[in-house]
C-alpha positions in Angstrom: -111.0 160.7 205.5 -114.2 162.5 205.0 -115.9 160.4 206.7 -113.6 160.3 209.8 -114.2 164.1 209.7 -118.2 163.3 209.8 -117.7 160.7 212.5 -116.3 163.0 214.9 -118.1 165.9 213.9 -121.5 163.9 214.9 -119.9 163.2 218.0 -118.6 166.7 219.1 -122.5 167.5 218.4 -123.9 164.7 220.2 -121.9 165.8 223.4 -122.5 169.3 222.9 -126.2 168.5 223.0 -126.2 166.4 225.8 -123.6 169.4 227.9 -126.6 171.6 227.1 -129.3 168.9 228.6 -127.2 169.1 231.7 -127.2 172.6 232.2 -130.5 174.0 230.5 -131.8 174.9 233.8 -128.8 176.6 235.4 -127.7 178.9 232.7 -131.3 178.9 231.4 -133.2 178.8 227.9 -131.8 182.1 226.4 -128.1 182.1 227.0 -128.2 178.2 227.1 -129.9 178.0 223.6 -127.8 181.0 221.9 -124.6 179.5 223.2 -125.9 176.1 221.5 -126.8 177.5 217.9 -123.5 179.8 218.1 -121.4 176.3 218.6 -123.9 174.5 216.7 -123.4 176.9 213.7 -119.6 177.4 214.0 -119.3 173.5 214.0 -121.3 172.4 211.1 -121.3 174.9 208.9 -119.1 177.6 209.6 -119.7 181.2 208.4 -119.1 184.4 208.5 -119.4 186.1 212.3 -122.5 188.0 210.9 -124.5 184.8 210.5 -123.0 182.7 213.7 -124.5 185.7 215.6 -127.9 186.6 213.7 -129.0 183.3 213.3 -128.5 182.1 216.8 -130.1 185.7 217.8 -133.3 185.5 215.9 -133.7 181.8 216.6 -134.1 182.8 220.0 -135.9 185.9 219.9 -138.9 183.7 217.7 -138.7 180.8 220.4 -138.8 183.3 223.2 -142.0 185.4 221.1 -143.8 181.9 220.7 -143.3 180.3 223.7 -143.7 183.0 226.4 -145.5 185.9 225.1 -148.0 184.2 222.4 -148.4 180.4 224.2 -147.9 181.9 228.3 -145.4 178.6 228.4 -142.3 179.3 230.9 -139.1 178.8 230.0 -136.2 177.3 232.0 -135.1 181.2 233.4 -131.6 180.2 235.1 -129.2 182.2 237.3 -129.7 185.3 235.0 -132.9 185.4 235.2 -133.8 185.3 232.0 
């Protein structure tokens, strides 16, 4: 039974990942990417709300930091512009 519960756990992750391949560059990195972990985090491992949110949050904020202001790499921005 566990196992089952594994099985389609991996696969509800698998598509989630590959929705958010799909549509990186429409809804762009930061929504896109805080969506993912929110998901990610609720289906996994779930939480409290205080965690689902923060971790996703932070996550984020330290790609963001790294990647644009401390490398100068771009980021997919999508229809937000963000």
């Amino acid at each position: 039974m566990k196992e089952n519960l594994i099985t389609k756990r991996a696969g509800l992750v698998l598509t989630i990942l590959l929705i958010y391949a799909a549509v990186l560059t429409t809804i762009g990195f930061v929504l896109g990417t805080f969506l993912l972990l929110i998901i990610l985090f609720r289906i996994v491992e779930p939480a409290s709300w205080k965690i689902w949110l923060l971790g996703p949050f932070l996550t984020v904020a330290a790609a963001y930091i790294l990647f644009v202001i401390l490398l100068g790499n771009p980021l997919p921005k999508g229809f937000l512009g963000f």
